[in-house]
C-alpha positions in Angstrom: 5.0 17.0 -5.6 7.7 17.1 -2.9 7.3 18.8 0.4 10.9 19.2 2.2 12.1 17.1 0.3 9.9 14.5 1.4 7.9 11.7 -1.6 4.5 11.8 -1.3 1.9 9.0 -0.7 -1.8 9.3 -1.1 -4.1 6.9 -0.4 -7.4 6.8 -2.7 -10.5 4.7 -1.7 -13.7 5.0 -3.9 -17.0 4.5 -2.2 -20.1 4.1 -2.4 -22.4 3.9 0.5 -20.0 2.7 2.3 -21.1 4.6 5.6 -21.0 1.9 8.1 -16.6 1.2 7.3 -15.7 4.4 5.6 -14.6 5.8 9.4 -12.5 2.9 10.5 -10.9 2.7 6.8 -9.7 6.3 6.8 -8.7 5.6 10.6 -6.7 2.5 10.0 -4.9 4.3 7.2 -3.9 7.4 8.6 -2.3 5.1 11.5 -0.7 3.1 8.9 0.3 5.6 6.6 0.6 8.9 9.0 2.3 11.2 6.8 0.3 10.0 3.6 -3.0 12.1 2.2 -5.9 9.9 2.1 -8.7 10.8 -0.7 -12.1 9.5 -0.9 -14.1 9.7 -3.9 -17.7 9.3 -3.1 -19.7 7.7 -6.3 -23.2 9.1 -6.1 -23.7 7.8 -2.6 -27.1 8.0 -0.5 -25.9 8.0 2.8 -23.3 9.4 5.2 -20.2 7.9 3.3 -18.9 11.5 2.2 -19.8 13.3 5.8 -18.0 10.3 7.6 -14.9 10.8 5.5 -14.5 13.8 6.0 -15.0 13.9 9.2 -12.3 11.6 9.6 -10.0 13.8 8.0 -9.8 12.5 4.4 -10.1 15.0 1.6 -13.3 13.9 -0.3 -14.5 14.8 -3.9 -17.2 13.0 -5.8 -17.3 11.1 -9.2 -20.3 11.6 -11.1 -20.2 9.0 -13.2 -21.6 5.6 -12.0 -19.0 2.7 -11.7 -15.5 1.7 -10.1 -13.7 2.4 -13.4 -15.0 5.7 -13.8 -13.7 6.9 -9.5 -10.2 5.2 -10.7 -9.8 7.1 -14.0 -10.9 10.7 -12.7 -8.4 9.8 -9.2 -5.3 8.8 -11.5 -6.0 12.2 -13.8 -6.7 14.5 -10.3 -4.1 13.3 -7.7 0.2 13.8 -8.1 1.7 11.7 -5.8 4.9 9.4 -5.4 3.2 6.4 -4.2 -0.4 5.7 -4.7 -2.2 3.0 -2.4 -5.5 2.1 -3.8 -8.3 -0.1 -1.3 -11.5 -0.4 -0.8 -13.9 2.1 1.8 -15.5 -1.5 3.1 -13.0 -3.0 5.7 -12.1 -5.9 4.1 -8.1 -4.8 3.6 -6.0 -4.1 6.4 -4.3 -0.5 6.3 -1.2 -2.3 8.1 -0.4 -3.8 4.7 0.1 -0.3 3.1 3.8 0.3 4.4 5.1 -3.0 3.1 3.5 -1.8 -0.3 4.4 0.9 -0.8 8.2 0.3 0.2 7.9 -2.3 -2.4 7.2 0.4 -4.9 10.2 2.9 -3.7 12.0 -0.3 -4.3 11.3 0.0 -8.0 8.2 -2.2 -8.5 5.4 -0.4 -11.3 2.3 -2.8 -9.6 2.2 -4.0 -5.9 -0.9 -6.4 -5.6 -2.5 -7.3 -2.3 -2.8 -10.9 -2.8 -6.0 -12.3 -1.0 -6.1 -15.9 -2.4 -2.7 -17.1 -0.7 -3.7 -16.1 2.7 -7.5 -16.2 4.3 -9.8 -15.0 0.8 -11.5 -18.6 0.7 -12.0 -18.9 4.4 -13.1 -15.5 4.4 -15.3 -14.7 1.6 -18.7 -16.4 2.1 -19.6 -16.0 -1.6 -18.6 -19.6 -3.5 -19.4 -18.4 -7.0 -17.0 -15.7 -6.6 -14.3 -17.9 -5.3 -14.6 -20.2 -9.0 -14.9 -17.1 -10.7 -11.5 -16.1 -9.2 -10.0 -19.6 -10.0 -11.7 -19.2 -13.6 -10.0 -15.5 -14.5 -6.5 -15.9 -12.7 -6.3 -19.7 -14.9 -7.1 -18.0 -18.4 -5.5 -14.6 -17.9 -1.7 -16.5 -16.8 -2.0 -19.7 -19.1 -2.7 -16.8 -22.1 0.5 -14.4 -20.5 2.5 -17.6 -19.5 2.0 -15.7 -16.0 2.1 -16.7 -12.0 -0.3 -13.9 -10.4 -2.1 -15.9 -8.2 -4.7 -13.0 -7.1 -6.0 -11.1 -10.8 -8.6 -9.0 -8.8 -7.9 -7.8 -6.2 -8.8 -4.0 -5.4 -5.7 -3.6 -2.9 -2.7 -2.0 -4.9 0.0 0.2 -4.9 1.1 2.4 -7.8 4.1 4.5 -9.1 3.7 7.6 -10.3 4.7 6.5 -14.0 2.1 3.3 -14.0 -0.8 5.7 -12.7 0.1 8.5 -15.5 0.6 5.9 -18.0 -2.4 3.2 -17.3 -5.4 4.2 -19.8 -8.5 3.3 -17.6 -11.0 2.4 -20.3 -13.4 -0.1 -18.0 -16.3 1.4 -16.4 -17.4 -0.9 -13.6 -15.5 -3.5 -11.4 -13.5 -5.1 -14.1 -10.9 -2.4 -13.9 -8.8 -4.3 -11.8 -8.6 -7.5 -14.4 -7.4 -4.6 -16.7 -4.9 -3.4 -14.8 -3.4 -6.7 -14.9 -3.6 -7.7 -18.2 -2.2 -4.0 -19.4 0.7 -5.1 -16.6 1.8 -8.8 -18.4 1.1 -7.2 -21.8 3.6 -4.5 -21.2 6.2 -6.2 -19.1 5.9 -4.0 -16.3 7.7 -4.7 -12.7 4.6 -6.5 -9.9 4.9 -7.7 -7.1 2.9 -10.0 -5.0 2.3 -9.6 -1.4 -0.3 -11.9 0.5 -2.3 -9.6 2.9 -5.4 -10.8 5.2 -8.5 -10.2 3.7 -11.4 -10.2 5.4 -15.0 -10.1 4.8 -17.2 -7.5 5.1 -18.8 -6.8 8.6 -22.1 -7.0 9.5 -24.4 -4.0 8.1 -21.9 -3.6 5.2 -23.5 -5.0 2.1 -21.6 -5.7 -1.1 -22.0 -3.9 -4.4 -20.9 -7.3 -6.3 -23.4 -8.3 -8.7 -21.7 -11.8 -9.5 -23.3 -12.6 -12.6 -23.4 -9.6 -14.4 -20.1 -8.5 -12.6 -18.6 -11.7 -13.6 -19.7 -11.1 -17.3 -18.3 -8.0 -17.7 -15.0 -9.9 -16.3 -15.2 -12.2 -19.1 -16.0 -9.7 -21.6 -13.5 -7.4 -20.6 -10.4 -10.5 -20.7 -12.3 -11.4 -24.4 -11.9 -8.1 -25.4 -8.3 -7.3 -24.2 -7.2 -10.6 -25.4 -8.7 -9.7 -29.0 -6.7 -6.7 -28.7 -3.4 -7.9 -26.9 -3.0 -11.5 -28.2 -4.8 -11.0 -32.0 -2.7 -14.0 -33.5 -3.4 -16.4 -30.8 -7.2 -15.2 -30.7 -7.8 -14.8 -34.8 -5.2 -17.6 -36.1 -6.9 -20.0 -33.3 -10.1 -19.3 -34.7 -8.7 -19.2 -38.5 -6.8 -22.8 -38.1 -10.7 -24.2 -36.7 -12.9 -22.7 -39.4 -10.1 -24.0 -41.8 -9.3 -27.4 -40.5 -13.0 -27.8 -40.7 -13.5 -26.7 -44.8 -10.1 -29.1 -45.1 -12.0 -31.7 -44.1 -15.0 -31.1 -46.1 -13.0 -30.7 -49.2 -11.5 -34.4 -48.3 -14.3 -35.8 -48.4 -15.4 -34.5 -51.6 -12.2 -35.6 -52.9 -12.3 -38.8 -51.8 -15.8 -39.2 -53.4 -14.3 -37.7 -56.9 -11.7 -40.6 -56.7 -13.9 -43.3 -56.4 -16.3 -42.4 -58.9 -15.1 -39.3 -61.3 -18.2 -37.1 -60.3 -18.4 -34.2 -58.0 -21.6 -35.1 -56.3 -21.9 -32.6 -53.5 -21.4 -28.9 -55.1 -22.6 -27.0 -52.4 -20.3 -28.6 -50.0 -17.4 -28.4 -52.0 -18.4 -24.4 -52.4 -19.0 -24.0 -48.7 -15.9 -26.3 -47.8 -13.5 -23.4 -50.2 -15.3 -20.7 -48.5 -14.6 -21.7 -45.1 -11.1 -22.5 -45.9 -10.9 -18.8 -47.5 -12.1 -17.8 -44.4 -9.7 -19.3 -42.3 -7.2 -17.7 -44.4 -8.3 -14.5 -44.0 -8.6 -15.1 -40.1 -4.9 -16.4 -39.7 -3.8 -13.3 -41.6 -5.6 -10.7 -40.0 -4.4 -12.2 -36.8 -0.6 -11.7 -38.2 -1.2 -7.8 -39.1 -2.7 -7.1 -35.9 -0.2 -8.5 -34.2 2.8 -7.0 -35.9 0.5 -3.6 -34.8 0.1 -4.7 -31.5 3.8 -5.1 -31.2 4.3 -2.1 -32.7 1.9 -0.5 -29.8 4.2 -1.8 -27.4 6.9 -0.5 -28.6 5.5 3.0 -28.5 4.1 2.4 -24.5 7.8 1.7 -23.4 9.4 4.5 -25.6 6.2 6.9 -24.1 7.2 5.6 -20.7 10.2 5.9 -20.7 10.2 9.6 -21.8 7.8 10.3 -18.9 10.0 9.1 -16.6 12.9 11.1 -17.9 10.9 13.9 -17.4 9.6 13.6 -14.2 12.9 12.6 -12.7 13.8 16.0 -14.1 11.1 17.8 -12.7 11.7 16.0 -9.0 15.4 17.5 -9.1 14.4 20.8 -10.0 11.9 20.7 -7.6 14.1 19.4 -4.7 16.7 22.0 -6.0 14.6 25.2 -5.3 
């Protein structure tokens, strides 16, 4: 991991046909980052993105399986660095960012984000329904975590060696980057905002955004972590509604009973105890997942932890020979 006694950097970029920016990107970031490895991951491309690269001097290996998620799992499980910078192989981050990043990290952050939205996204990006769709993720991911990240998705980031060995990367496609934010607030772990200037793509480069079926899986993806990070907010919201709603029901059964001594509307009265059964049922499944979900924490920061110990003692042995 250490060469004289130096930490390592490498710099990942996944790509695909990405040809016309992949040159300049590899450029910029051995200028930025001179003594860092830069790795690009070519994703089943059709045109010159992998010759380009390599060209340029970046070590390049390919990702069979389709999708962002899929290049960031198989480059967290290849590469052993220090510092990891991830970006994008189509020019719209600037490689001058990197040093402040990843100085941020030897400082002792887990998560340094490239924050677009506070500096020239909006101005920039040409695309209005991803701007609201940015607006719509970064307001339901921080009011559910009690968070301030003002940019949830961006693909500019810098990693420690513990967050990248520790991260399970279970999306496939471009959500990966709302996961790696909500595993972050879940778990408590050290980010650190730092606006950059984004720009746009440039002309000939064309975007691999779908935004409605991208922006789907978004959604899906914060449904499904919040089902599995927040269950008693998620199931005892749901439980309180379907329950609130038999309660009502059943009062107005009652009420009918009191005024004239006859049950008059069975089925509702059966339906109304059913739905309050449910809600029962919801609210306390909500309470044992959570206490499991807790529990699943607990485990993440003692597994952590133990990595770290570990590597620490690897480093000094390493640095000792």
């Amino acid at each position: 991991m250490f060469e004289n006694n130096q930490p390592s950097v490498a710099v990942l970029l996944p790509c695909f046909n990405e040809e016309v920016t992949i040159g300049k990107v590899v450029r910029d970031f051995k200028a930025a980052l001179p003594d860092a490895t830069v790795y690009v991951y070519d994703n089943n491309s059709t045109d010159r993105t992998a010759e380009i690269a390599a060209a340029e001097g970046a070590i390049v290996r390919r990702e069979p399986r389709q999708g962002k998620g899929n290049v960031i799992r198989a480059m967290f499980e290849d590469i052993d660095a220090d510092v990891y910078v991830m970006a994008d192989g189509d020019d719209t981050y600037p490689a001058d960012a990197a040093p402040a990043m990843v100085s941020k990290v030897f400082d002792g952050y887990d998560m340094v984000i490239g924050d677009r939205l506070s500096s020239t996204y909006f101005q920039e990006n040409k695309r209005p329904f991803h701007n609201f769709g940015n607006r719509l993720v970064r307001g339901s991911i921080n009011g559910l975590f009690n968070a301030h990240v003002t940019d949830i998705m961006t693909g500019y980031r810098a990693f420690s060696f513990t967050f990248v060995k520790t991260y399970p990367v279970l999306s496939r496609g471009f959500e990966v980057e709302t996961e790696m934010t909500i595993h972050s607030l879940n778990n408590n772990l050290r980010l650190y905002e730092m606006p950059i200037q984004y720009r746009d793509r440039p002309a000939g480069s064309v975007s691999k955004l779908d935004t409605v079926g991208d922006g789907i899986k978004v959604m899906s993806t914060i449904f499904r972590m919040i089902r599995e990070y927040k269950p008693l907010p998620f199931f005892g919201t749901i439980g309180l509604l379907i329950g609130a709603i038999g309660i009502l029901l059943c009062g107005g059964v009652t009420y009918e009973f009191t005024k004239t001594g006859l049950v008059a509307r069975f089925p509702t009265l059966i339906g109304a105890i059913m739905l309050v059964i449910v809600g029962l049922l919801l609210f306390a499944t909500g309470i044992i997942l959570d206490v499991i979900a807790k529990n699943d924490r607990k485990t993440f920061i003692t597994d952590t932890n133990q990595f770290a110990y570990l590597r620490r003692h690897f480093t000094k042995r390493q640095r000792s020979e």
